[in-house]
PyMOL CGO cylinders between C-alpha atoms (Angstrom):
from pymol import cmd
from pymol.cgo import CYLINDER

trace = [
    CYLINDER, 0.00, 0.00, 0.00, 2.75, 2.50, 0.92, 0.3, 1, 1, 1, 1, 1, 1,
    CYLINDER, 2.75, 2.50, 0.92, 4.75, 1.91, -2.54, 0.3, 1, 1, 1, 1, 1, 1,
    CYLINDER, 4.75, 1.91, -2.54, 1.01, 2.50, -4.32, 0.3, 1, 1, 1, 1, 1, 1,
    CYLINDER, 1.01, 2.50, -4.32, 0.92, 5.32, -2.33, 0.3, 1, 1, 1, 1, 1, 1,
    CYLINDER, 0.92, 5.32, -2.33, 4.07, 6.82, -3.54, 0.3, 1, 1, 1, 1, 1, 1,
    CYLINDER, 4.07, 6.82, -3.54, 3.52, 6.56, -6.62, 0.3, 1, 1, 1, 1, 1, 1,
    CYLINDER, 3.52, 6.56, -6.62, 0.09, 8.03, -6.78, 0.3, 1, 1, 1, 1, 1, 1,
    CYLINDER, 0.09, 8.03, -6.78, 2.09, 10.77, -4.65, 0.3, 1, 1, 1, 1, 1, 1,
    CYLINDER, 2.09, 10.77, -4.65, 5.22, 11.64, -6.57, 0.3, 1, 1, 1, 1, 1, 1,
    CYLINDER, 5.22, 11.64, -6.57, 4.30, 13.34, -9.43, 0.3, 1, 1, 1, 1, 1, 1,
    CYLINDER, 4.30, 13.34, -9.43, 4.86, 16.56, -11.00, 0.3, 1, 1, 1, 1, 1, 1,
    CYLINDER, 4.86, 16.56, -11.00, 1.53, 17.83, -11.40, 0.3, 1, 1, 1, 1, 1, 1,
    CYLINDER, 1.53, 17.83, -11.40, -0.24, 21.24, -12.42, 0.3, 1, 1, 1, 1, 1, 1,
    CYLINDER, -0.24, 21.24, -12.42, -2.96, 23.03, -9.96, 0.3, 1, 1, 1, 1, 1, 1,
    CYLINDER, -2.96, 23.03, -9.96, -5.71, 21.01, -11.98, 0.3, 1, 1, 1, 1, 1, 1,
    CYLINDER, -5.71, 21.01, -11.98, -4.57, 17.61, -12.02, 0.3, 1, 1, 1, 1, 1, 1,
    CYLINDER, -4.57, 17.61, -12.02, -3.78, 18.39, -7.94, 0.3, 1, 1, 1, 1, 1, 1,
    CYLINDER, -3.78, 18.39, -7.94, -7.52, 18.87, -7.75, 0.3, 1, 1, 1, 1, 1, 1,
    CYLINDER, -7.52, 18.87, -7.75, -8.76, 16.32, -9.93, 0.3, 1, 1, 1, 1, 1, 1,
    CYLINDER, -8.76, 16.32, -9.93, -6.68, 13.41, -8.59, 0.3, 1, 1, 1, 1, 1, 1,
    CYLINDER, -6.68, 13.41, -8.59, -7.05, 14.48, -4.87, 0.3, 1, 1, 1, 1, 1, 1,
    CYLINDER, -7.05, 14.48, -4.87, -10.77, 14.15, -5.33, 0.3, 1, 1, 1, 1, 1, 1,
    CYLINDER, -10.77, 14.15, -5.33, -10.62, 10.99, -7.26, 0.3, 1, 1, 1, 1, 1, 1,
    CYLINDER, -10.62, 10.99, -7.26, -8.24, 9.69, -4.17, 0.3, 1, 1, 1, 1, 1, 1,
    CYLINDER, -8.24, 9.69, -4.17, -10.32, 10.78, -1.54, 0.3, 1, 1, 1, 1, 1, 1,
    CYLINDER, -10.32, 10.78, -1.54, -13.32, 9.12, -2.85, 0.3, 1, 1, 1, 1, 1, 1,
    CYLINDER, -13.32, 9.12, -2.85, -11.90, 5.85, -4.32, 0.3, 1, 1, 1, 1, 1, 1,
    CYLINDER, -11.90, 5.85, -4.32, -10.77, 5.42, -0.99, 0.3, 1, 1, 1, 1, 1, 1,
    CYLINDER, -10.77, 5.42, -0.99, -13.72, 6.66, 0.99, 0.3, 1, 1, 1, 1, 1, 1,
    CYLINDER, -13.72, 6.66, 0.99, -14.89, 3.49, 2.52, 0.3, 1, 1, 1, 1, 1, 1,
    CYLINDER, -14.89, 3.49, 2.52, -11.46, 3.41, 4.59, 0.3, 1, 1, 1, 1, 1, 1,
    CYLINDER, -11.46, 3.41, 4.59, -11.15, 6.90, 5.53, 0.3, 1, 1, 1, 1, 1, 1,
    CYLINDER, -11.15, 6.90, 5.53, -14.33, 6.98, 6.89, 0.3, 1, 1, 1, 1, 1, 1,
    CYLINDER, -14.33, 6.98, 6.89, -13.69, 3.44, 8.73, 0.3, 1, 1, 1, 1, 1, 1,
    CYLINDER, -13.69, 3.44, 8.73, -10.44, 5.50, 10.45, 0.3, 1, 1, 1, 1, 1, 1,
    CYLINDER, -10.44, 5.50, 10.45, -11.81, 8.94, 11.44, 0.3, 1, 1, 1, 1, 1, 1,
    CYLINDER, -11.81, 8.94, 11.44, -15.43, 8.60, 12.25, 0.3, 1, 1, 1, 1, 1, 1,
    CYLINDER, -15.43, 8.60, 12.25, -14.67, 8.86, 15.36, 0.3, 1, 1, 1, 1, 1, 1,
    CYLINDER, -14.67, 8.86, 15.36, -13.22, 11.99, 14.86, 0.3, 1, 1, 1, 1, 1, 1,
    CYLINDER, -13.22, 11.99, 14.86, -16.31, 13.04, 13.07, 0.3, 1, 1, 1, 1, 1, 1,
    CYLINDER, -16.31, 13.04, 13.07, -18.64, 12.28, 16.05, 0.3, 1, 1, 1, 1, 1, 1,
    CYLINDER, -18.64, 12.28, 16.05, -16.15, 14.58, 17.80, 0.3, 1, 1, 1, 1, 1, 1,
    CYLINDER, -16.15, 14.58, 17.80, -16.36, 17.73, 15.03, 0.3, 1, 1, 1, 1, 1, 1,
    CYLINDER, -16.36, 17.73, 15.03, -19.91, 16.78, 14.93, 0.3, 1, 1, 1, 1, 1, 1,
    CYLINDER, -19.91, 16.78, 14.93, -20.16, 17.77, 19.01, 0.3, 1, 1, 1, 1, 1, 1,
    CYLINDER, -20.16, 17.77, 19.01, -18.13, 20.47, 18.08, 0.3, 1, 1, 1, 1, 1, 1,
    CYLINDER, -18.13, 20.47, 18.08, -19.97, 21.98, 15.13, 0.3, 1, 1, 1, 1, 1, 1,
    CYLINDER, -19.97, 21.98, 15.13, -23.22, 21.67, 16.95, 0.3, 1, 1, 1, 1, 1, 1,
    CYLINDER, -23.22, 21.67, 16.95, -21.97, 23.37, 20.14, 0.3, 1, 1, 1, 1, 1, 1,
    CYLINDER, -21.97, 23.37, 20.14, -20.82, 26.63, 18.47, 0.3, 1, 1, 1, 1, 1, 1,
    CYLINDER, -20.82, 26.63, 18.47, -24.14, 26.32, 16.50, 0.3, 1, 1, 1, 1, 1, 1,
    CYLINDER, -24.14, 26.32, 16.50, -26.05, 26.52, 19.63, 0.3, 1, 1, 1, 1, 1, 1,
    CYLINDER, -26.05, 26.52, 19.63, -24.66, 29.04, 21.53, 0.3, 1, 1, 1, 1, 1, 1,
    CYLINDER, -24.66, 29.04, 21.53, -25.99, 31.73, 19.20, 0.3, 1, 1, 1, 1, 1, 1,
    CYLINDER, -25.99, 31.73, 19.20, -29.25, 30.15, 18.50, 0.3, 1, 1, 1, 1, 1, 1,
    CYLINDER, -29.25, 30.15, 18.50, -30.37, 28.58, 21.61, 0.3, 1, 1, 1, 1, 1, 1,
    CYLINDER, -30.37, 28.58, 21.61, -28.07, 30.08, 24.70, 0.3, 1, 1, 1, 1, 1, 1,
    CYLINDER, -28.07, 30.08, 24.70, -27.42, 33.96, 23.40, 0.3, 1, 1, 1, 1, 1, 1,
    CYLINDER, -27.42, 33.96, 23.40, -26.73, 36.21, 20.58, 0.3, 1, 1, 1, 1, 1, 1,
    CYLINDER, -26.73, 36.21, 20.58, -24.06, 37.91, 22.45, 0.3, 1, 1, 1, 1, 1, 1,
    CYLINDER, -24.06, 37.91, 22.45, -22.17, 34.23, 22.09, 0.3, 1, 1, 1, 1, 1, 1,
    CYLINDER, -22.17, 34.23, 22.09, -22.00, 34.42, 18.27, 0.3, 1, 1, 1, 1, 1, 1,
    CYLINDER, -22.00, 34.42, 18.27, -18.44, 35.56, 18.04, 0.3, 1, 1, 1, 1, 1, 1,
    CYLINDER, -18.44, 35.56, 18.04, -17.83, 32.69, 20.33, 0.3, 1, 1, 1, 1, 1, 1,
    CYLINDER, -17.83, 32.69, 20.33, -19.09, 30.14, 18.26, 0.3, 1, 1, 1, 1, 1, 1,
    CYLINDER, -19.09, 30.14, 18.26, -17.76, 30.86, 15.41, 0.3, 1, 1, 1, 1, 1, 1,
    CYLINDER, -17.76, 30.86, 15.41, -14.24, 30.87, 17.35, 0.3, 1, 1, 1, 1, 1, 1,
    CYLINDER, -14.24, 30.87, 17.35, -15.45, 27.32, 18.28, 0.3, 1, 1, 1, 1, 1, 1,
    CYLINDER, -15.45, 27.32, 18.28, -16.84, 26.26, 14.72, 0.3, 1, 1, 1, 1, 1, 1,
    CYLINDER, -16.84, 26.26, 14.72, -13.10, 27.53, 13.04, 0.3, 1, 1, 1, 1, 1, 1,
    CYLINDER, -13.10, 27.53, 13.04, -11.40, 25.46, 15.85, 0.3, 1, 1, 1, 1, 1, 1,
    CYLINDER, -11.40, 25.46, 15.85, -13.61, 22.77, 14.76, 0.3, 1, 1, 1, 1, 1, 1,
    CYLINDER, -13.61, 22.77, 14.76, -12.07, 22.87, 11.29, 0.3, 1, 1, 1, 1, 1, 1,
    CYLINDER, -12.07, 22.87, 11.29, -8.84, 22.75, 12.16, 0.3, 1, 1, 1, 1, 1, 1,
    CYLINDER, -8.84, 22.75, 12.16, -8.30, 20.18, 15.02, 0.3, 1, 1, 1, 1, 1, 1,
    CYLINDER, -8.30, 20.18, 15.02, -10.44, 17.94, 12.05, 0.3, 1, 1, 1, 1, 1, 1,
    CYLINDER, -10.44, 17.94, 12.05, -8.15, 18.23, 9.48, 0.3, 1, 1, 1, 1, 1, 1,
    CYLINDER, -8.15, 18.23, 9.48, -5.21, 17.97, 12.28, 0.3, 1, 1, 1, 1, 1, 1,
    CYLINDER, -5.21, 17.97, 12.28, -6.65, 14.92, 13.47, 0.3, 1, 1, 1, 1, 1, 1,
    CYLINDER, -6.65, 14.92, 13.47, -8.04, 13.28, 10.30, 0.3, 1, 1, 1, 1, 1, 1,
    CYLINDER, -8.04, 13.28, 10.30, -4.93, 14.17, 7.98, 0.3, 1, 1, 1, 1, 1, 1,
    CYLINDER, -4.93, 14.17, 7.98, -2.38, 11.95, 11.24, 0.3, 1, 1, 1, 1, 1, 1,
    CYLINDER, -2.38, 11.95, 11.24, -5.02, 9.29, 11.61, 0.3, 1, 1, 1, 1, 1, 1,
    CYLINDER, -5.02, 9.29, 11.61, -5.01, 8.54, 7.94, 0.3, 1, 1, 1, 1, 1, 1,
    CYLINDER, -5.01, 8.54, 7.94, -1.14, 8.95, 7.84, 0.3, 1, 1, 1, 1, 1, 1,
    CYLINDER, -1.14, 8.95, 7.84, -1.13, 6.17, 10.85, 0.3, 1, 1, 1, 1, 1, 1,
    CYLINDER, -1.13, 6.17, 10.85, -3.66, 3.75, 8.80, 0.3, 1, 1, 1, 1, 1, 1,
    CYLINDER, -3.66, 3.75, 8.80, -1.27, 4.50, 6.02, 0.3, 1, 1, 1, 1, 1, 1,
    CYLINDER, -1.27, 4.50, 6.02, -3.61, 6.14, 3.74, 0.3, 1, 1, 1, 1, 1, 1,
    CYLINDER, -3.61, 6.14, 3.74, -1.46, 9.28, 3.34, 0.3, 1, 1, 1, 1, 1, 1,
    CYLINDER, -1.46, 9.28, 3.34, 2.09, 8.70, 2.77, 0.3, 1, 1, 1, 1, 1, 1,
    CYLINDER, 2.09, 8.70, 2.77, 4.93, 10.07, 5.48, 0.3, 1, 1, 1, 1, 1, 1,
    CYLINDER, 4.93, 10.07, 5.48, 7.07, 12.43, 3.36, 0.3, 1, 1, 1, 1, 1, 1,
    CYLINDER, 7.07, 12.43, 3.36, 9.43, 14.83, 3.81, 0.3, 1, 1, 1, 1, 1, 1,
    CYLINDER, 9.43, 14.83, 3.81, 8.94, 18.53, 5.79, 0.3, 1, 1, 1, 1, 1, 1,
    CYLINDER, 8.94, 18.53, 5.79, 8.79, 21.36, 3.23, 0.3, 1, 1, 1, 1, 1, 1,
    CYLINDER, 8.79, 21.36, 3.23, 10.65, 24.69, 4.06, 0.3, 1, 1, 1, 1, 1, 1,
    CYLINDER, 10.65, 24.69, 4.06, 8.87, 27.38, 3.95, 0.3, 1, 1, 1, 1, 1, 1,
    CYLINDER, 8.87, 27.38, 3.95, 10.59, 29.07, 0.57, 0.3, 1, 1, 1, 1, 1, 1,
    CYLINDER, 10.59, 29.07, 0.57, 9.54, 26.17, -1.60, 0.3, 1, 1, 1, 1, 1, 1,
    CYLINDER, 9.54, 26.17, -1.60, 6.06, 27.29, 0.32, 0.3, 1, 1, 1, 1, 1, 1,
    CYLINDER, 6.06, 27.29, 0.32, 6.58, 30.28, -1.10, 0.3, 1, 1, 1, 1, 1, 1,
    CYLINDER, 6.58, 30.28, -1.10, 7.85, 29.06, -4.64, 0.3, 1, 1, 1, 1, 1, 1,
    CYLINDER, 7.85, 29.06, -4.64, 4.83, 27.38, -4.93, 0.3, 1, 1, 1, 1, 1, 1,
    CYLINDER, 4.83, 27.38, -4.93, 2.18, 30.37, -3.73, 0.3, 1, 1, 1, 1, 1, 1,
    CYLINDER, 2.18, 30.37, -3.73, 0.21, 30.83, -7.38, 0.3, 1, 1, 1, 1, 1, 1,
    CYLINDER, 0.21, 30.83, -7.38, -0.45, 26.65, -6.76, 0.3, 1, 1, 1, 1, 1, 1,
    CYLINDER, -0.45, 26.65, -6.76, -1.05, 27.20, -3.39, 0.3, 1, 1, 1, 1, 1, 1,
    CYLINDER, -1.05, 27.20, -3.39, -3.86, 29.64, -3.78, 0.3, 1, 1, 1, 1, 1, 1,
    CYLINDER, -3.86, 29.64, -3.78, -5.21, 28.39, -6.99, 0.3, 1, 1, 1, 1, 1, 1,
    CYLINDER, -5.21, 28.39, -6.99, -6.20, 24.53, -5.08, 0.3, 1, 1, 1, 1, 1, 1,
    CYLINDER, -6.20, 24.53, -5.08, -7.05, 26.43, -1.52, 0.3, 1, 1, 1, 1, 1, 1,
    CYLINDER, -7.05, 26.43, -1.52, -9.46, 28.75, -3.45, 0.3, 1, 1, 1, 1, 1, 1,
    CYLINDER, -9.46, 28.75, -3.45, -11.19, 25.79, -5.67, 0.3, 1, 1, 1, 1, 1, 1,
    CYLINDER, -11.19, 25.79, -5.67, -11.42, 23.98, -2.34, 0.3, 1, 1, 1, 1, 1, 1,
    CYLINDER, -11.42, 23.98, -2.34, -13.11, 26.49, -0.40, 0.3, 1, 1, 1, 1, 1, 1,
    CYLINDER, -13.11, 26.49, -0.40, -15.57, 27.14, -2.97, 0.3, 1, 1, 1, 1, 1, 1,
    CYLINDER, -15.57, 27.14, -2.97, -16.31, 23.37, -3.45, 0.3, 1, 1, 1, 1, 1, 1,
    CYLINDER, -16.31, 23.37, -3.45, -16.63, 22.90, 0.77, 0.3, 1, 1, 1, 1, 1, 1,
    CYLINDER, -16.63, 22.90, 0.77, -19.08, 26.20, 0.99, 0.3, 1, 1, 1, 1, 1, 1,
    CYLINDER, -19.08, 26.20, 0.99, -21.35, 24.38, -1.92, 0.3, 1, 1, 1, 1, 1, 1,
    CYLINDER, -21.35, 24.38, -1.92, -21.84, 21.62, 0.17, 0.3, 1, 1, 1, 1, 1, 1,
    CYLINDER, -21.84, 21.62, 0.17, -21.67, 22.99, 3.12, 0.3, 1, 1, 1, 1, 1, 1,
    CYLINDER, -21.67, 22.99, 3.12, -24.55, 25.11, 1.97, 0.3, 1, 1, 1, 1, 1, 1,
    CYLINDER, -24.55, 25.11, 1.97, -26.44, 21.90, 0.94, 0.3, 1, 1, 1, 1, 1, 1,
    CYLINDER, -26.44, 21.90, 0.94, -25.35, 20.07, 3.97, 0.3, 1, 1, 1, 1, 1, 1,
    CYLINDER, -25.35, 20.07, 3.97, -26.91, 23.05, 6.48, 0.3, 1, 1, 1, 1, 1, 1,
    CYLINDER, -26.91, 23.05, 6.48, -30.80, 23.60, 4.60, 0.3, 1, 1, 1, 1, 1, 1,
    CYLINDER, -30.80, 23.60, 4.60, -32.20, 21.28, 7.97, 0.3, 1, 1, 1, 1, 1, 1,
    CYLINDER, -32.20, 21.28, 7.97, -29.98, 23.88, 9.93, 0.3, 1, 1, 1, 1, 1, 1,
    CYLINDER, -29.98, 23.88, 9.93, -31.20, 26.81, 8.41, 0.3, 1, 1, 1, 1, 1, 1,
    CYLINDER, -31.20, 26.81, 8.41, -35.00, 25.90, 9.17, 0.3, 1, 1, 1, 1, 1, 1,
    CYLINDER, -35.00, 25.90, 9.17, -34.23, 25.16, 12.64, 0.3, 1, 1, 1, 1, 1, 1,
    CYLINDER, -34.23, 25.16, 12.64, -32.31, 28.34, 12.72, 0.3, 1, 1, 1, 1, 1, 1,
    CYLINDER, -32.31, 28.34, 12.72, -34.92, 30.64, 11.48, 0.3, 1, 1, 1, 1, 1, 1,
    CYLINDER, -34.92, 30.64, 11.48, -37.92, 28.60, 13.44, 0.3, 1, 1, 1, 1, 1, 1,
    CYLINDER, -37.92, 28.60, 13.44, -35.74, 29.89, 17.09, 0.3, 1, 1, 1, 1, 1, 1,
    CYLINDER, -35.74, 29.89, 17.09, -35.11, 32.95, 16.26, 0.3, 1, 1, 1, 1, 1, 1,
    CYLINDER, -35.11, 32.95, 16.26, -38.33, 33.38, 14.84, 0.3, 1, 1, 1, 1, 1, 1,
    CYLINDER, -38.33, 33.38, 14.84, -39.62, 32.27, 18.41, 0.3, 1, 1, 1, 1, 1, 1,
    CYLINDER, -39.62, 32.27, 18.41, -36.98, 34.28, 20.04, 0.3, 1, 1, 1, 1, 1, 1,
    CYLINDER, -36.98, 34.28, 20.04, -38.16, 37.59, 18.54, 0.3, 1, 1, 1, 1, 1, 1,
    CYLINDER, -38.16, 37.59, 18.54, -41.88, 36.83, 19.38, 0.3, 1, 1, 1, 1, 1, 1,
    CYLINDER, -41.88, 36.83, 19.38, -40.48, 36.19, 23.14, 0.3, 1, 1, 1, 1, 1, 1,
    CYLINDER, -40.48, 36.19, 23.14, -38.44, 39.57, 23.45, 0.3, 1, 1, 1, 1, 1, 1,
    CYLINDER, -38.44, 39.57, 23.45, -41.88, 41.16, 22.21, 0.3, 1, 1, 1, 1, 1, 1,
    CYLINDER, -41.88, 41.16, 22.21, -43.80, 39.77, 25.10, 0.3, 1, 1, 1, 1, 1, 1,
    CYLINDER, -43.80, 39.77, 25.10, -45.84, 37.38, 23.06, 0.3, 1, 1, 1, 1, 1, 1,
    CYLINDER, -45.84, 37.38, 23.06, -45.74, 33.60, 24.54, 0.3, 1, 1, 1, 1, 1, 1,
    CYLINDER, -45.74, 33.60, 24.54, -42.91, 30.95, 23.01, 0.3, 1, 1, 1, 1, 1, 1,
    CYLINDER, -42.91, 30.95, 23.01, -44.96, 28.77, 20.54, 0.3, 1, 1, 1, 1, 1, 1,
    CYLINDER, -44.96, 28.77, 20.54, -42.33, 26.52, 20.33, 0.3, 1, 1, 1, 1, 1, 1,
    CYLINDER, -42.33, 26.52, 20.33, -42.74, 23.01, 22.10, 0.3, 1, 1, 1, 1, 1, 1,
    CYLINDER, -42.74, 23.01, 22.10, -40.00, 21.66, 24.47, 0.3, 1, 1, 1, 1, 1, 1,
    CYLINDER, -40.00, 21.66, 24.47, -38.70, 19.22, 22.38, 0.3, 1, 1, 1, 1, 1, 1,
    CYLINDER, -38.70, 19.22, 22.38, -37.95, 21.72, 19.35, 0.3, 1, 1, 1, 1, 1, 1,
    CYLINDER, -37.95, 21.72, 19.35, -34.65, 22.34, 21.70, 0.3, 1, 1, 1, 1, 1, 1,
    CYLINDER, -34.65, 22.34, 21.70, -33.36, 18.66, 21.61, 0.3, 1, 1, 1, 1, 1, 1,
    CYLINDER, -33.36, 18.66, 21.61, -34.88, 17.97, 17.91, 0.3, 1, 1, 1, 1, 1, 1,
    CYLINDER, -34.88, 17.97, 17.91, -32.52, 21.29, 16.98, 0.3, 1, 1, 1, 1, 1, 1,
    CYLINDER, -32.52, 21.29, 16.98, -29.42, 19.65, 18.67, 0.3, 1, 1, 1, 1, 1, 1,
    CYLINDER, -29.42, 19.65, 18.67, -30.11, 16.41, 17.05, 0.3, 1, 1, 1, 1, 1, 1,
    CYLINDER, -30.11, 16.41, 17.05, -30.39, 18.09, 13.06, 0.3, 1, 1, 1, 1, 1, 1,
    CYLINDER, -30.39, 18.09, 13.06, -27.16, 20.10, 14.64, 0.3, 1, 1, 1, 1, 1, 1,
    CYLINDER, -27.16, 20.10, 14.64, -25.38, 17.07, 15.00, 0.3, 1, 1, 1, 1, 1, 1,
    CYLINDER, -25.38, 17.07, 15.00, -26.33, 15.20, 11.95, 0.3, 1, 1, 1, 1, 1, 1,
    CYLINDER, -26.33, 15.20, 11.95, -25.40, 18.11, 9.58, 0.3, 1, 1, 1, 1, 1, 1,
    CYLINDER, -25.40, 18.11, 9.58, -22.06, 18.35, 11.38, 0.3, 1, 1, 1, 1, 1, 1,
    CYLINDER, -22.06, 18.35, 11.38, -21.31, 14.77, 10.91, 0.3, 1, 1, 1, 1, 1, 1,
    CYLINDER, -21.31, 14.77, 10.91, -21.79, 15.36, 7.40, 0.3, 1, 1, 1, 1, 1, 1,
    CYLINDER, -21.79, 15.36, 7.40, -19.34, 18.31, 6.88, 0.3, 1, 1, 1, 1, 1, 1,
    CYLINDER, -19.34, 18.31, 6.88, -17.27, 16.64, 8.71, 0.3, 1, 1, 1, 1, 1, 1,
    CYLINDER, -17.27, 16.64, 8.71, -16.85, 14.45, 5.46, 0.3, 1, 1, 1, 1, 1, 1,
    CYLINDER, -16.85, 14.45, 5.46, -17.20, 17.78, 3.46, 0.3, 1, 1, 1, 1, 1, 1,
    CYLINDER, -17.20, 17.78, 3.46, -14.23, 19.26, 5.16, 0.3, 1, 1, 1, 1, 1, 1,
    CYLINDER, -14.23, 19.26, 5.16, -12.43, 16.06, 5.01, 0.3, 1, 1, 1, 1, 1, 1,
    CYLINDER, -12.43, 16.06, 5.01, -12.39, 16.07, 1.23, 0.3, 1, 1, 1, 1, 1, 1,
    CYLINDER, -12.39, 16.07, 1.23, -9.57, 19.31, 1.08, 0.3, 1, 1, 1, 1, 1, 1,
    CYLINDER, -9.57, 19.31, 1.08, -7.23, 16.27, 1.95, 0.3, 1, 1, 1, 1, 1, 1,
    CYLINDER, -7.23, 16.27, 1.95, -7.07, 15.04, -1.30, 0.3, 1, 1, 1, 1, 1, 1,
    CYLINDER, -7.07, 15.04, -1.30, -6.22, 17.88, -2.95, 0.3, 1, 1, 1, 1, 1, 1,
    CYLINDER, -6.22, 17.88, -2.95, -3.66, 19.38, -0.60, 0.3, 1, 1, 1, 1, 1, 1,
    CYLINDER, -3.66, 19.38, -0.60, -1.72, 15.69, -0.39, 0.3, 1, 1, 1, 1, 1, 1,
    CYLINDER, -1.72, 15.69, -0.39, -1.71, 15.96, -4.33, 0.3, 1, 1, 1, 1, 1, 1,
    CYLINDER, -1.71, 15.96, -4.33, -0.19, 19.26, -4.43, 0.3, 1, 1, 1, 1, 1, 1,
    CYLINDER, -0.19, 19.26, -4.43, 2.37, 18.18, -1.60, 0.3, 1, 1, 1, 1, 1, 1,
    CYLINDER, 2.37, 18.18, -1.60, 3.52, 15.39, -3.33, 0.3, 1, 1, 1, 1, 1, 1,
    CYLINDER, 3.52, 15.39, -3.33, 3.64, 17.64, -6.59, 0.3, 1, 1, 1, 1, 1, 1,
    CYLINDER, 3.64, 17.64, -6.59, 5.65, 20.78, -5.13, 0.3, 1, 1, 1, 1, 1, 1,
    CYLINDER, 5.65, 20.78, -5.13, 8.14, 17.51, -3.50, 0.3, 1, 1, 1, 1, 1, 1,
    CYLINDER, 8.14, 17.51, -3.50, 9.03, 16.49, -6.80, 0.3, 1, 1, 1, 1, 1, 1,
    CYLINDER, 9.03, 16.49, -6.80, 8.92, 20.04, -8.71, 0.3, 1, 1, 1, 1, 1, 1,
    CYLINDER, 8.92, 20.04, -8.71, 11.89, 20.38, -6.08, 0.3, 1, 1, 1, 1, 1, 1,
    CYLINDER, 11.89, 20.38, -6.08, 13.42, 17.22, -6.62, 0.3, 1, 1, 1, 1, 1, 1,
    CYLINDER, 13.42, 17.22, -6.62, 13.51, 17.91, -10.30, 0.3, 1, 1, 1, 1, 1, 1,
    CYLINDER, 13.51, 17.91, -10.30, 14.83, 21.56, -9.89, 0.3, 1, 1, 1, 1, 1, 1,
    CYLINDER, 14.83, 21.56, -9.89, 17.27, 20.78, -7.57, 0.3, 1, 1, 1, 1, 1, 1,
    CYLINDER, 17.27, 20.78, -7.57, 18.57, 17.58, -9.69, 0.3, 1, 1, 1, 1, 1, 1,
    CYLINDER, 18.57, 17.58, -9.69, 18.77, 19.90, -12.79, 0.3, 1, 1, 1, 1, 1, 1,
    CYLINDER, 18.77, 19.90, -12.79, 20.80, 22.46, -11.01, 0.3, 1, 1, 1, 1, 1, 1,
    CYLINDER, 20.80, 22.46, -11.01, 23.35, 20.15, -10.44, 0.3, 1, 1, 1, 1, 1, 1,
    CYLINDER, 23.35, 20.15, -10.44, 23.61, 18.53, -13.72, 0.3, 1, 1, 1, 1, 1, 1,
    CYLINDER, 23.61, 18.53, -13.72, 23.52, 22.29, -14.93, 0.3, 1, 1, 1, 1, 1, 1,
    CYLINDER, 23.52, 22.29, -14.93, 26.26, 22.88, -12.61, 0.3, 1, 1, 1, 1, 1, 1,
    CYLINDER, 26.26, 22.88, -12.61, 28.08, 19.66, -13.58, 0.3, 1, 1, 1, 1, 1, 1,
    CYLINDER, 28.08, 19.66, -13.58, 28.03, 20.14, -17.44, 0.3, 1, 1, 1, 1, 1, 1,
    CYLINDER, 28.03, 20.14, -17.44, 29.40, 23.74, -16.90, 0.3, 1, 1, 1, 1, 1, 1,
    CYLINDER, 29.40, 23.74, -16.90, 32.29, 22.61, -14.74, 0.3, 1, 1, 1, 1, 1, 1,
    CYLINDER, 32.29, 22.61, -14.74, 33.14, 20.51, -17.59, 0.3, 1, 1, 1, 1, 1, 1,
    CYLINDER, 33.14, 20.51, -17.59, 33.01, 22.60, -20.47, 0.3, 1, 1, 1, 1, 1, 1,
    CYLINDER, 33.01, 22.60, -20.47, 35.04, 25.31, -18.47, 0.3, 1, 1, 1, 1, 1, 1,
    CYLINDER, 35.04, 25.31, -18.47, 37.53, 22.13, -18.20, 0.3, 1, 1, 1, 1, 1, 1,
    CYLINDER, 37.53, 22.13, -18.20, 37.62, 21.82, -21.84, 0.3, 1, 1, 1, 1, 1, 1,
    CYLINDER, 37.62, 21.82, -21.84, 37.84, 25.31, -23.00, 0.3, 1, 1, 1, 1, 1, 1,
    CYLINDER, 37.84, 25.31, -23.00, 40.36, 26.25, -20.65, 0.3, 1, 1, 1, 1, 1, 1,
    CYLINDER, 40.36, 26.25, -20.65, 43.42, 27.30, -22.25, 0.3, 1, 1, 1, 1, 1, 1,
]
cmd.load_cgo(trace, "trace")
């Protein structure tokens, strides 16, 4: 699995093919990455519902704080998703990248974390309709409470709004998840862009050396 692995990985690629293949990756091999971080999900799920609530069903004043919570979310995901699927073997170990081939690589960099973005806020979108009702049905209620009239909500519309909460962010978890495949493309890509450059430098190095020897007089 590991030599499969690297040589899916290793390959110079452009921004598109990073894209293409790190989506065809992550869902040929769905079935096992969602065997090895469901788990996980449940957690981001907690998560995602949590900072959902506090706005909606604790306080208004608690809507910076939840989407603090929701970003954190995110990121401890992908943190613990991208080393659990490493561990499984899933996502090749490779190499640390310093930060100035980062840099050499910024235009690819952008181009895939744009396309991603876009493609996770589609289905995010999708993913969040149930949300959205149960969003606008509260604060509907809310705003008739503040006014004095009586909450025409029943008690269980609390617990039924945690539940769609949860579900949803279950969901995204697997939404999020999918920048994986991408961003291990373009890794493995911008790994052997360098490995290229730097092994044409010295063979550009080497056959100057000796043509100087030649030509010297």
């Amino acid at each position: 699995m590991e030599k499969d692995n690297e040589n899916i990985l290793f390959k110079s690629r452009s921004s598109r093919a990073c894209i293409r293949d790190g989506y065809r990756f992550y869902f040929s091999h769905f079935k096992r990455i969602f065997k090895a971080t469901w788990l996980i999900a449940i957690l981001f799920a907690v998560l995602s519902a949590a900072a959902s609530a506090m706005p909606i069903l604790l306080s208004l004043n608690l809507t910076l704080a939840g989407l603090l919570l929701a970003t954190l979310a995110v990121l401890l995901l992908l943190i613990l998703a991208w080393r659990r699927l490493r561990k499984r073997q899933l996502l090749e170990a490779t190499e640390r990248i310093p930060f100035k081939n980062w840099l050499r690589h910024t235009g690819m960099l952008l181009i895939i974390g744009i396309v991603c973005l876009v493609t996770v806020s589609v289905f995010i979108m999708l993913t969040s309709l149930p949300m959205i009702i149960m969003m606008a049905a509260n604060w509907l209620d809310q705003t008739g409470v503040l006014s004095g009239d009586p909450s025409g909500m029943p008690d269980y519309v609390k617990w039924l709004t945690l539940v769609v909460f949860l579900i949803a962010g279950f969901l995204q978890a697997y939404v999020w998840q999918s920048v994986i495949g991408p961003l291990y493309m373009m890794r493995g890509s911008i790994i052997q862009h360098e490995n290229e450059r730097q092994k044409f430098n010295k063979t550009e190095i080497k056959e100057t050396y000796e043509t100087n020897l030649i030509y010297r007089p």
